[in-house]
N, C-alpha and C positions, 0 to 999 in steps of 0.2 A: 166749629163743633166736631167732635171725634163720630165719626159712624159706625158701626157694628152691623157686619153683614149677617144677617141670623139664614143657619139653613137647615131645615128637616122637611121630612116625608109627610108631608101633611096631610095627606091619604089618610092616616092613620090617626085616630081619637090622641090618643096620648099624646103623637109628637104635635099634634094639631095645638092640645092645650098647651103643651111646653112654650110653643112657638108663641103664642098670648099672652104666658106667663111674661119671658124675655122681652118680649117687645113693648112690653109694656114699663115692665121695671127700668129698661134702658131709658125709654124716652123719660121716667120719673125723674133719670140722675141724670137729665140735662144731654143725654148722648143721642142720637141718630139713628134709629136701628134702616136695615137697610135688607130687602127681599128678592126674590126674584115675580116676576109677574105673575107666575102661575100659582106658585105657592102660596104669594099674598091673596091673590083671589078666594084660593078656601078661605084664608082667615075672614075675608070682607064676608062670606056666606053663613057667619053666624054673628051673634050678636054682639058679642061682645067685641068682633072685631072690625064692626061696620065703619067707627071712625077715628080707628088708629090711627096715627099720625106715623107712615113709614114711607120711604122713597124706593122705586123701583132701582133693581140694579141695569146700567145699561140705559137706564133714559132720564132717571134724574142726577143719575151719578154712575160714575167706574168704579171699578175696581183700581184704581190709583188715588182714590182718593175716600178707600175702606182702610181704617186701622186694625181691624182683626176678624174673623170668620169663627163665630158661634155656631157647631155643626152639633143637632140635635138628633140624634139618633146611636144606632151601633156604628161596627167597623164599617158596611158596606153605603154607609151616607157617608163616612168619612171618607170612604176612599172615591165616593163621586164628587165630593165636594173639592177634593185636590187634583179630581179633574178641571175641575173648574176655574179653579185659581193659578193651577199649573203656570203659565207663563207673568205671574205679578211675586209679588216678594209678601202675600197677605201669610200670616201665621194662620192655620187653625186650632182651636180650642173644642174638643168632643167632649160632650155630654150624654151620657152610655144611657139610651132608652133599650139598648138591645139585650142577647145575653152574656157572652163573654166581654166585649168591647174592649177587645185588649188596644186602643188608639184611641180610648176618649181617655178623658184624665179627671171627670166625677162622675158622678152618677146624679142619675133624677132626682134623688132627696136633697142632693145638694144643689140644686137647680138656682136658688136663690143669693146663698152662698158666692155661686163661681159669677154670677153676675156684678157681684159684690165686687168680685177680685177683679173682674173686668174695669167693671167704673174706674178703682183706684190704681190701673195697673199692674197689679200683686201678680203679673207672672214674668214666666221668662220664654225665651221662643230657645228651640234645640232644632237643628236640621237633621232631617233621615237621610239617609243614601237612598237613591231613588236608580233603578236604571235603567239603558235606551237598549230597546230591543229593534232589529233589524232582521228582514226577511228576505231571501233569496233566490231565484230560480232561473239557472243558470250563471250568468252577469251580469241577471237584471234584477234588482231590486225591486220586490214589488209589495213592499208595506214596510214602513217606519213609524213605530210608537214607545212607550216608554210603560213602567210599571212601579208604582210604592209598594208591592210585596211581592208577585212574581208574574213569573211569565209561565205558562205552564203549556204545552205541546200534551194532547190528549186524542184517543186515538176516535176518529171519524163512523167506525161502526162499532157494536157493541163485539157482534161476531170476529173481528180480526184485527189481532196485534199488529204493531205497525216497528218494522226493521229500522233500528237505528245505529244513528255511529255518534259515541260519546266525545267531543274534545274539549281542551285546552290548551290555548294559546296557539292555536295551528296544528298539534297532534295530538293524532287519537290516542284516547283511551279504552276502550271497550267496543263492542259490536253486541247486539243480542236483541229480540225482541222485548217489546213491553206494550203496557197501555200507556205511557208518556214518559214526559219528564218533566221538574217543578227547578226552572233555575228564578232562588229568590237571592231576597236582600235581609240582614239581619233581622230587619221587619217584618220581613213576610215569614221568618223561620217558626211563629208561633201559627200559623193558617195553615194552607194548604201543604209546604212542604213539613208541617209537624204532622199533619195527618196520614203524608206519604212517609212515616218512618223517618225524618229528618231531624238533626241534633237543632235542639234551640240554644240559641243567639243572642248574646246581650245585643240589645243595641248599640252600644258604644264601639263595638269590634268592627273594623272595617273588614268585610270581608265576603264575598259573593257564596251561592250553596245552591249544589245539583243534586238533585234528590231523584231516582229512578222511580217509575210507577208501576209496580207488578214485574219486575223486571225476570224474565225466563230465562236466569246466567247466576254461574257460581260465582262470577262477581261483579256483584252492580250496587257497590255501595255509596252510601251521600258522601259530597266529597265536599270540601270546604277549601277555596282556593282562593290567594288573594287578588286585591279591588283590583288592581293594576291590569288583571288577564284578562282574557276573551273566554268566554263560554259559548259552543257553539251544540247543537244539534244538528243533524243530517238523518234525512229519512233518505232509506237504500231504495233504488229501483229494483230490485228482486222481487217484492209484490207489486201489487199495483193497489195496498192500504193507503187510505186517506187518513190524514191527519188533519185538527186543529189547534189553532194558538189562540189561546185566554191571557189577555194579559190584565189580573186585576179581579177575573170574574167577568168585567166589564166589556174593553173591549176585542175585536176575532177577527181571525185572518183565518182562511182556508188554505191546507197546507196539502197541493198534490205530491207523489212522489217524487221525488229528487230535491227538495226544498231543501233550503236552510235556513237556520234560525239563529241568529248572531249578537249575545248579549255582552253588554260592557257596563259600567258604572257611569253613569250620569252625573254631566256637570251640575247639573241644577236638582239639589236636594228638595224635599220638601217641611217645608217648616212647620213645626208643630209647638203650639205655645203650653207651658207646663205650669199648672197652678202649686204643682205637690212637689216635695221631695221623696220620694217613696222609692225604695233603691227597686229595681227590676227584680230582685230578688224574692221582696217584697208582693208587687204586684204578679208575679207568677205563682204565687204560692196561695193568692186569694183568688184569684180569676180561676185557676184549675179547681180551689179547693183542694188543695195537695195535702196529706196529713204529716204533721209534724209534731204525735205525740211524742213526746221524749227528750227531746230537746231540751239541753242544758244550755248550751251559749258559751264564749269563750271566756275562757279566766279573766278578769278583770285587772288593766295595765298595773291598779296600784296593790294587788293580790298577787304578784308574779312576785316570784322571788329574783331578786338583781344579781348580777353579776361581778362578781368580786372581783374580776383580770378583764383585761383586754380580749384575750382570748375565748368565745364563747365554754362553760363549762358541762362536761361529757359527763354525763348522769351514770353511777355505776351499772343502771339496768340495761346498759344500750352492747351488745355482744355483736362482733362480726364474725359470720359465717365465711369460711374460706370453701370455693369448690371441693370434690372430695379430692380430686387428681392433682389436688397443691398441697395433699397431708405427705407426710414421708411416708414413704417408702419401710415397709418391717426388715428386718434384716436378713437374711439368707444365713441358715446353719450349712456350715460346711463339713463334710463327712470326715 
């Protein structure tokens, strides 16, 4: 029988019932559902979930032998939950109790629905770029962890900016104080480094992004460089500001002066199972609430007028402007 690891914040009323909803309707469609011990105990603490039938993760079963990860909640149960499963090949599937949940793929009214699609299979898994962040001081390495949206360097007091040196691929770019820096992954470009001023990122674009925080410099802009490079950080010994490293929100490294922070692209993406088609287009334009009165849409393939030649044809309203110093020259009267 297939198992279904179900995960939410069951602290919480809502996710509490979602979690009774799913666990139940799984086990109606012959499947396994499957918990963590602590979690399941809330549900045992009310009544309706005194004699679920679910297996603990870790003592009745692994995670080797889970077929997908039902994460009930927002982004940040998502992004614990891929803590969680980080080293197995499990998909997950997010059901957005939160507000924006740009990483679940329905929402709570469709709770019954996505269970649906689960029973019968109806998705598909897509991997994120996910990457490994490394920590340095001196030639010692004193922390290695990894991030699904970023890593971010923030600065230790509120009172004093922390000196940094921007690089890529071994050199610098930039020098100048700030309150941090947000190196993400396509995925993380709609979080924290959209909130530090950062260009968003389709998911599909392979491609790393440093985003400046507060940055006290005429230029300290997001930079967008590709998967293959090294993005690093260095905090200057010139003060003696303390810094920290967030990777995720989650988890922190204390960064004294002279550190470094060394980010790369990660072999091991994280999967994420998708019930929808919805182009990113799409979902960022309902998740912000983006306004798009006006919108006409593009001419339709069988409303285009075709092409009579080989050669595509130049519309008469299309003029080219020549600079002015390539007009002639007026003529010189001669006396």
């Amino acid at each position: 029988m297939r198992r279904i690891l179900v995960l939410a914040h069951t602290g919480r009323p809502d996710s509490l019932q979602a979690a009774l909803d799913t666990c139940t309707r799984l086990r109606s469609a012959g499947l396994i559902p499957v918990m963590r011990r602590l979690e399941l105990q809330n549900l045992r603490n009310t009544a309706a979930g005194e004699s679920l039938e679910v297996e603990i993760l870790d003592e009745d079963t692994s995670l080797d032998s889970v077929d997908l990860g039902m994460v009930l909640g927002g982004d940040g149960t998502v992004l614990r939950s891929a803590e969680l499963v980080r080293n197995s090949n499990v998909p997950l599937l997010g059901v957005n109790l939160g507000h924006v949940g740009f990483l679940a793929e329905s929402e709570h009214a469709d709770l019954a629905q996505t269970v649906d699609w689960v029973v019968n299979r109806e998705y598909t898994v897509e991997e994120r770029m996910a990457i490994d962040v490394q920590v340095w001081l001196g030639n010692r390495r004193i922390a290695r962890t990894w991030a699904l949206n970023e890593a971010a360097v923030e600065k230790a007091n509120r009172e004093r900016m922390i000196e940094v040196v921007m690089e890529v691929d071994g050199l610098p770019i930039s020098t100048f104080g700030c309150d941090g820096m947000v190196m993400a992954t396509p995925t993380g470009s709609t979080a924290y480094a959209f909130s530090a001023g950062g260009p968003v990122v389709w998911p599909e674009v392979e491609a790393l992004i440093m985003v400046p925080i507060s940055a006290h410099a005429l230029f300290a802009k997001p930079l967008v460089i590709a998967p293959t490079s090294v993005m690093a950080l260095e905090l200057l010994t010139r003060t003696d500001a303390q810094a920290v490293l967030w990777c995720d929100g989650r988890r922190t490294v204390d960064l004294p002066p002279g550190s470094r922070v060394e980010v790369t692209r990660s072999n091991r993406p994280v999967r994420l199972a998708r019930v929808n088609r919805t182009p990113f287009s799409e979902r960022l334009v309902r998740k912000f609430e983006l306004p798009t009165k006006g919108w006409r849409g593009p001419v339709p393939v069988k409303d285009r007028e075709t092409e009579t030649a080989a050669l595509p044809t130049v519309p008469g309203s299309l003029h080219v402007i020549e600079p002015r110093h390539y007009a002639p020259r007026p003529e010189r009267e001669h006396p």
